[in-house]
N, C-alpha and C positions, 0 to 999 in steps of 0.2 A: 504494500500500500504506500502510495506516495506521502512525501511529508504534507503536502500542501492539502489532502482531502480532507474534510472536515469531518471530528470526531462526530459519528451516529450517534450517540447516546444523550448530545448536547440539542435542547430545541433552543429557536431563537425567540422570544417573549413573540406573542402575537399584539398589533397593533389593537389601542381598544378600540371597540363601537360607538362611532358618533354617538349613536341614542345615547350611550352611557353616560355619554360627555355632556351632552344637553339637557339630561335627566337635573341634575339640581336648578338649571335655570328655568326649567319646566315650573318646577317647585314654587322659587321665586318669582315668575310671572303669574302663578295663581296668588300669591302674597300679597304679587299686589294689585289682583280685579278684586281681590278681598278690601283691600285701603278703598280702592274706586265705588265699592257699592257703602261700605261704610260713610262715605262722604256724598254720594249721591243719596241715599237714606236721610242722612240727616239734610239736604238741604231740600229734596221731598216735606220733611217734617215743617222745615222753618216756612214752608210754603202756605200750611197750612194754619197759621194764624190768622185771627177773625174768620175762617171758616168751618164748616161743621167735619173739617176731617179728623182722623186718629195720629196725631203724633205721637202719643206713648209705642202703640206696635211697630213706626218706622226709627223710631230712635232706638229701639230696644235690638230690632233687625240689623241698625247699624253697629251696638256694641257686639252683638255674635260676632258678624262677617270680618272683626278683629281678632274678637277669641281665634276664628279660622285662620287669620294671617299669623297668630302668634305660632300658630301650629305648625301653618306651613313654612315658615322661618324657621323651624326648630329643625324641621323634617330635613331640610333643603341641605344645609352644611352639614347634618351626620349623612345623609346618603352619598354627599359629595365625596366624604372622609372613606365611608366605608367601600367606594368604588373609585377612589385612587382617583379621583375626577376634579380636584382642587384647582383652582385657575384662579390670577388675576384679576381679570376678567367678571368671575364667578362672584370674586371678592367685592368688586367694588359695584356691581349691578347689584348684590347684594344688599348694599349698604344704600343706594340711590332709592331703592324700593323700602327700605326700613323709613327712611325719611316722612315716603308719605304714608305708608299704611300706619306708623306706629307715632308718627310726628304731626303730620298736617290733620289726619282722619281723628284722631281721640282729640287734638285742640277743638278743631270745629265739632266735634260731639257735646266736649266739654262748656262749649260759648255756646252753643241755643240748646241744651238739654235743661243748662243750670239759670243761664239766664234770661231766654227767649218768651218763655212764659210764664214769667213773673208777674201778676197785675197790682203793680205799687205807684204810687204817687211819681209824676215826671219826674220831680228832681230827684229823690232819691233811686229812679229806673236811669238816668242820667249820670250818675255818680257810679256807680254798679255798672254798667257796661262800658265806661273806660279804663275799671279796672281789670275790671273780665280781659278784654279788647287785649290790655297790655300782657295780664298774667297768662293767658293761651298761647301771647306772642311769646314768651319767656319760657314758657313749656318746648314751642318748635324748635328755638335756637338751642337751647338746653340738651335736646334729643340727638340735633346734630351735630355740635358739640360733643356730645359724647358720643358717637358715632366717627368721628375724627380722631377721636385720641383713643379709640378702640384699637381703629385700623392701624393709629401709630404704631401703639404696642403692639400690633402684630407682626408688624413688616421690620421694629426695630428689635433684634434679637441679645442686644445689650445686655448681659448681667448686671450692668447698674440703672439700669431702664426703671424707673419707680411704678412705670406703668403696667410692668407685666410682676401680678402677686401668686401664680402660678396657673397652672390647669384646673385650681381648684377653684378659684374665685373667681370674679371681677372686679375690677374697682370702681366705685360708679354703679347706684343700678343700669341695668341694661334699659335699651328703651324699650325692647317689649314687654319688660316689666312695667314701666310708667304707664303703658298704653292699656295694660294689662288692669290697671287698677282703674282707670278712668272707668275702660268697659263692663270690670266687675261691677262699680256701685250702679251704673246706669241699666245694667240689666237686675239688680237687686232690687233696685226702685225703678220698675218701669214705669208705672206712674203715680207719682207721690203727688197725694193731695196739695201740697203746696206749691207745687209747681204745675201743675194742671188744673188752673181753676180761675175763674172771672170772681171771684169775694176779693176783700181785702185780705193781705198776705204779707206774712212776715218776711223781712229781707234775712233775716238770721240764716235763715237755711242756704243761701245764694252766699252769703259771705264764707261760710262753714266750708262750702264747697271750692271756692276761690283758693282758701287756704289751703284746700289739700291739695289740688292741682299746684299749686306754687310748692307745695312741700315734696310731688313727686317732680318737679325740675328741679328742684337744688338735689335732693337725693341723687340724678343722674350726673350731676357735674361734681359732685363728694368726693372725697375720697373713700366711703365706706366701702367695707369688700361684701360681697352678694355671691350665695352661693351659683356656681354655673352649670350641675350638673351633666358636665364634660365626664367626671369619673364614672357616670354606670354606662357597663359595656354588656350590652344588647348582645355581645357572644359569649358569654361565660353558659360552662356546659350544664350546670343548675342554676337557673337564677330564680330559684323560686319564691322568693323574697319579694324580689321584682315585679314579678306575677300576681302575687297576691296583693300586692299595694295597687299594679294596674289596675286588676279587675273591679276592687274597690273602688277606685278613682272615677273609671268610666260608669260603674253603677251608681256612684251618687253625682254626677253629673247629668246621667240622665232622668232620674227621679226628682233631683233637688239644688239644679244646677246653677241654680242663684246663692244658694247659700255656701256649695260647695265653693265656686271661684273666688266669693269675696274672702271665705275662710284663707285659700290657699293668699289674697294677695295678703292678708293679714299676718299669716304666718311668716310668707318670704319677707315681710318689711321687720316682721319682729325678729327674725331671726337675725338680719344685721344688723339692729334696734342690740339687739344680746351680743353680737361679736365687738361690738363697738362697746358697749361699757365694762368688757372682759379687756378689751385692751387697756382702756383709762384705770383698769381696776389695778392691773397687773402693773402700769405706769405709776402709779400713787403707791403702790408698795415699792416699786424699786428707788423711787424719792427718798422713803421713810426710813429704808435702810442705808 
């Protein structure tokens, strides 16, 4: 046998299949007809002032079709990972699509859910929706802003990178978590008396809400670390742990899916609400000593 034939035993990788390739941007274009119908829903909704239509069902319609984008954003970079399919490309169309489904779509949810039908005195409906106006605006920059300094950290592999706190966290909630919490309470309250209603009407509840939307932008531009649940690996040869928490998950989401979402944003915000005062805790003793 000549030196030059090539050993048999050796194959040459095969090239992938496009579909495979395009399979996560698949993902991410359903992402974001999901942002599209959430903002087309709500401005449906906002349409419907002074007349006899249901804006609780199209506002409620627009918080899901986020739930769906949160999903499909999840789905999109593990499938990528799991079929070697990762691109630049990938990365930053990515990141163009998180803007609007989890940036532009919960702001304008958040500006005519909480304060569109409000029926309060001019000046004081005056005063309230250029705070609104401003705090939605502060919500959109915020998401992309963090969504910048995500991407930094990932493309800068610096061990002194302050921005990457491991595969375990993130620093900053993510923004489909902000998006995520908007959508919970609006499908919690799909239609709350006090915001559905031609009587006289507390502003309390519209400030309430103001506040939390402004508390979930500063949350993304924080330093707080947020679980990323990057560690469970969907191949382990028993995950039945996994398993049982799924089936859990999808059964009380389908029985009681208002209470389950809020619970979960409740949890994830308390959970880094706990990591954060385990740091300062663990800081103030090392002072003391």
């Amino acid at each position: 046998m000549p030196d030059s034939a090539p050993f048999s035993g050796l194959r040459t990788p095969r090239p992938m299949r496009r579909g495979v390739v395009l399979l996560p941007s698949l993902f991410t274009v359903a992402n974001l007809g999901m942002g599209w119908i959430a903002i087309q829903q709500t401005v449906l909704a906002l349409q419907t002032l002074g007349t006899t239509g249901d804006p609780a069902t199209m506002l409620d319609t627009a918080a899901k079709a986020i739930g769906w984008a949160i999903l499909l954003d999840g789905l999109d970079g593990r499938i990528a990972r799991m079929a070697n399919a990762t691109s630049a490309f990938g990365r930053e169309f990515d990141s163009l699509a998180d803007v609007i489904s989890f940036g532009v779509a919960p702001a304008l949810l958040a500006y005519v859910w909480g304060l569109r039908f409000l029926a309060v005195s001019p000046a004081v409906g005056l005063g309230l929706n250029r705070a609104a106006q401003i705090i939605v605006f502060l919500f959109v920059v915020a998401g992309a802003a963090r969504l910048a300094r995500f991407n930094i950290a990932t493309n800068d592999s610096h061990p002194s990178n302050p921005g990457r706190p491991g595969k375990r966290y993130f620093v900053g909630m993510p923004i489909p978590g902000a998006a995520g919490g908007v959508a919970a309470v609006v499908h919690f309250f799909a239609s709350p008396a006090f915001y559905f209603t031609t009587t006289n009407v507390s502003p309390t509840g519209a400030v309430l809400w103001l506040l939390f939307v402004l508390a979930l932008a500063s949350l993304m531009v924080s330093t707080w670390r947020f679980y990323s649940f990057k560690e469970i690996d969907l191949g382990r040869r028993h995950p039945y742990v996994f398993m049982v928490v799924l089936a859990a998950l999808m059964a009380g989401l389908w029985f009681y899916s208002e209470v389950v979402l809020l619970a979960v944003v409740v949890l994830y915000v308390g959970s880094a609400l706990t990591w954060r005062m385990t740091y300062y805790l663990h800081r103030w003793r090392r002072v003391q000593v």
